[in-house]
C-alpha positions as CSV (number, residue, x, y, z in Angstrom):
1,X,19.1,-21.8,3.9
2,X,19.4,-22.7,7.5
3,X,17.1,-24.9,9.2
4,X,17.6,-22.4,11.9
5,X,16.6,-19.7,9.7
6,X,13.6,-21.3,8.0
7,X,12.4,-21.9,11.6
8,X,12.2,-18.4,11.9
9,X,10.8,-17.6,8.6
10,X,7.9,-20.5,9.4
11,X,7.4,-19.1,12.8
12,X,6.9,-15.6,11.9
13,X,4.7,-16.4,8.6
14,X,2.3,-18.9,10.3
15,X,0.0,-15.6,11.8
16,X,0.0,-14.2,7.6
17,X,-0.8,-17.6,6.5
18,X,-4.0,-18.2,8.7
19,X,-5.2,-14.7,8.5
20,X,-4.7,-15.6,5.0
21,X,-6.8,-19.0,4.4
22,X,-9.4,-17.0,6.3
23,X,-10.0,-14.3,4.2
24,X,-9.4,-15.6,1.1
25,X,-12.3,-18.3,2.0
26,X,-14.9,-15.2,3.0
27,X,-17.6,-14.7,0.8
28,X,-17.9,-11.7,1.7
29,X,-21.0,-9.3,1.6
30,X,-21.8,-8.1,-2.4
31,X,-21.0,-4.6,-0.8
32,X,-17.9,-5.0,0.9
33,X,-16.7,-7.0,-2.4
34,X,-17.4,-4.0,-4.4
35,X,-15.7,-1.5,-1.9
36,X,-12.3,-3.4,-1.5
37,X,-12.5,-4.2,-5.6
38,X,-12.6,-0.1,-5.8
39,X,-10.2,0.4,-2.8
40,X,-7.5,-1.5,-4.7
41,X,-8.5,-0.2,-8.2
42,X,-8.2,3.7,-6.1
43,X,-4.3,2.5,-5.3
44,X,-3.9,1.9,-8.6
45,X,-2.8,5.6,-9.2
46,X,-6.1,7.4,-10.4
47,X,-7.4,8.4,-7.0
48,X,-3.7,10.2,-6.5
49,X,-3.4,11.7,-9.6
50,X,-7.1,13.2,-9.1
51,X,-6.1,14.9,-4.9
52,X,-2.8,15.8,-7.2
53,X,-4.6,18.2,-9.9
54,X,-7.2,19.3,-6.7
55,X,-3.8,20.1,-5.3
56,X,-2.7,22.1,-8.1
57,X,-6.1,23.8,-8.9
58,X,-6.2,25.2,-5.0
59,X,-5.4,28.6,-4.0
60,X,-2.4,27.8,-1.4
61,X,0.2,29.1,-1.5
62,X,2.9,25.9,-1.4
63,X,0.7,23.8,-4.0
64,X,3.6,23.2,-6.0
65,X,6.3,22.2,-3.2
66,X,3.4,19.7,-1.8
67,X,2.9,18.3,-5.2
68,X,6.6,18.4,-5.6
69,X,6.9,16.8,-2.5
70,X,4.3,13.8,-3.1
71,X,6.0,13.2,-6.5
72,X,9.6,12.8,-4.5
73,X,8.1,10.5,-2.0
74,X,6.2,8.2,-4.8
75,X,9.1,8.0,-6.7
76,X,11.6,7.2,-3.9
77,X,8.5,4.7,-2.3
78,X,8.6,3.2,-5.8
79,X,12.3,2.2,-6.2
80,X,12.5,1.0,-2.2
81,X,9.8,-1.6,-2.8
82,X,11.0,-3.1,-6.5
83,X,14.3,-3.0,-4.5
84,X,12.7,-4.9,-1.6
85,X,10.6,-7.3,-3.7
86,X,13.6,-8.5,-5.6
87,X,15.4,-9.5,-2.4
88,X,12.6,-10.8,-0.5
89,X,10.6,-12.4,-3.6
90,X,7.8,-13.7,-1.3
91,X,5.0,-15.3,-3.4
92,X,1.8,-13.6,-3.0
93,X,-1.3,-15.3,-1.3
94,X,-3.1,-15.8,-4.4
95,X,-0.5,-18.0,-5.8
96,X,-0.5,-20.4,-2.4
97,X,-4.1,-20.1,-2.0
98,X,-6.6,-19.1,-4.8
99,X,-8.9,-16.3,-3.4
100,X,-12.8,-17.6,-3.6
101,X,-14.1,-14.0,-5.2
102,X,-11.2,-11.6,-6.2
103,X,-9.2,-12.1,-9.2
104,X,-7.3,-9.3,-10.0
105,X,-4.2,-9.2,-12.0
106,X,-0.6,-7.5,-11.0
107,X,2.3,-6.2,-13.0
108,X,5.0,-8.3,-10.2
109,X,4.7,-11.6,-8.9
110,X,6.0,-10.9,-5.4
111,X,4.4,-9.7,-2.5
112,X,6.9,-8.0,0.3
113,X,6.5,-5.0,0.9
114,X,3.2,-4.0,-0.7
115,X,3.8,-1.0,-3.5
116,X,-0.1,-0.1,-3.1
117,X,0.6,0.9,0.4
118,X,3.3,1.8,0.0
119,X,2.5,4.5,-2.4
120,X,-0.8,5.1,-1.0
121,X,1.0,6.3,2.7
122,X,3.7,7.9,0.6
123,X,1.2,10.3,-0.8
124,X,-1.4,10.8,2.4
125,X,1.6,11.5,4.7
126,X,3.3,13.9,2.6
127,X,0.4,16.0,1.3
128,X,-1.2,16.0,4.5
129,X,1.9,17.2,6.1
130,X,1.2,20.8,4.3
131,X,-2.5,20.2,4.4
132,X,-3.2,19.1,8.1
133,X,-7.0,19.7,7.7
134,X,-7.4,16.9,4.9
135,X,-5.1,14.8,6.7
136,X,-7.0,12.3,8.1
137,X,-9.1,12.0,5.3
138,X,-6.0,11.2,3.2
139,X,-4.5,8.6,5.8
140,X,-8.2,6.4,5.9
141,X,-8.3,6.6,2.1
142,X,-4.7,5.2,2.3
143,X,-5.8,2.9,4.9
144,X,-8.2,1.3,2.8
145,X,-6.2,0.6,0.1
146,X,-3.5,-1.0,2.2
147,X,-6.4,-2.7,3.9
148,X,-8.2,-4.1,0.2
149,X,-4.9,-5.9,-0.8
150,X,-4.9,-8.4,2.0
151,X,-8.4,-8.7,1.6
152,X,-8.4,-9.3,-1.9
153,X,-5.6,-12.2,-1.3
154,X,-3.0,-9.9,-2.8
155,X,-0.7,-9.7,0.0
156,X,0.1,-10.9,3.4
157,X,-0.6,-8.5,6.8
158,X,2.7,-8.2,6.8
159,X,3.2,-6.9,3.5
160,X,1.0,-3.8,3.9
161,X,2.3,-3.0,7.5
162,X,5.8,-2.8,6.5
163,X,4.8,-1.0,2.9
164,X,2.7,1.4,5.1
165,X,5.1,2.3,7.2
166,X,7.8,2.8,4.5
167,X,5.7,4.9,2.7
168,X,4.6,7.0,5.7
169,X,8.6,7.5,6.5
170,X,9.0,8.3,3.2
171,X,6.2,10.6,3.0
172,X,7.2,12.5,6.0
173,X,10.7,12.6,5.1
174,X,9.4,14.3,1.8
175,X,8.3,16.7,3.4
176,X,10.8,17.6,5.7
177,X,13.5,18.0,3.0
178,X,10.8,20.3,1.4
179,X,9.8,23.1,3.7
């Protein structure tokens, strides 16, 4: 690598790495512990799959095309950011710096972009493109997801700004392509 390029990389890391060694040495509030352990346990899937079958047991009319739709965007949100985490493989703040209260496990060992937020956009964008009304209650569950992995030294800033965004272009691509 160039010592132009890791420069760059050092430059625009050092604002991750000291929001970093600040959380991760919170003790934070019994409380707020508890809310970001179940934020990041929601991302995990469950809370999705439960709006999915409230979803399905509704009486509108495109149930099935949203549902559809969310499925797509998950899917497609899944396979950008395995793709992206193998090119980038950018170690996750845990393994630089051990967090002093979360210990939570993960199925990958890199960080960029973060699937949870990914995912967790994918989902609230799409399905609250055909349900407007529940739309900003799906994007602040989504944002507290995204929010619990940095706070739980899972990932950098970075990682869940550019996993969030992915998955909200994905989303709304979803559902353009469907309606």
């Amino acid at each position: 690598m160039s010592v132009k390029l890791e420069r760059a990389i050092y430059t625009l890391s050092r604002p991750d790495y000291g929001l970093m060694r600040r959380v991760n040495r919170w003790n934070a509030p019994r409380w707020f512990r508890w809310w970001m352990l179940l934020a990041t346990r929601a991302g995990d899937g469950w809370l999705w799959g439960l709006i999915g079958i409230a979803v399905l047991c509704s009486p509108a009319d495109d149930r099935f095309v949203a549902i559809e739709a969310s499925g797509f965007s998950v899917a497609a949100g899944i396979a950008v950011f395995q793709g992206a985490k193998r090119i980038f493989r950018r170690t996750r703040p845990r393994d630089i710096e051990p967090h002093c209260w979360a210990c939570i496990t993960t199925f990958d060992v890199f960080s960029f972009p973060s699937g949870h937020s990914t995912t967790a956009f994918a989902v609230a964008v799409s399905l609250g493109s055909f349900f407007p009304e529940v739309m900003p209650l799906l994007l602040i569950l989504a944002a507290n997801v995204a929010i619990s992995r940095v706070v739980v030294g899972l990932h950098f800033m970075t990682d869940v700004l550019v996993g969030s965004g992915l998955g909200a272009c994905i989303g709304y691509a979803a559902y353009q392509f469907a309606v």
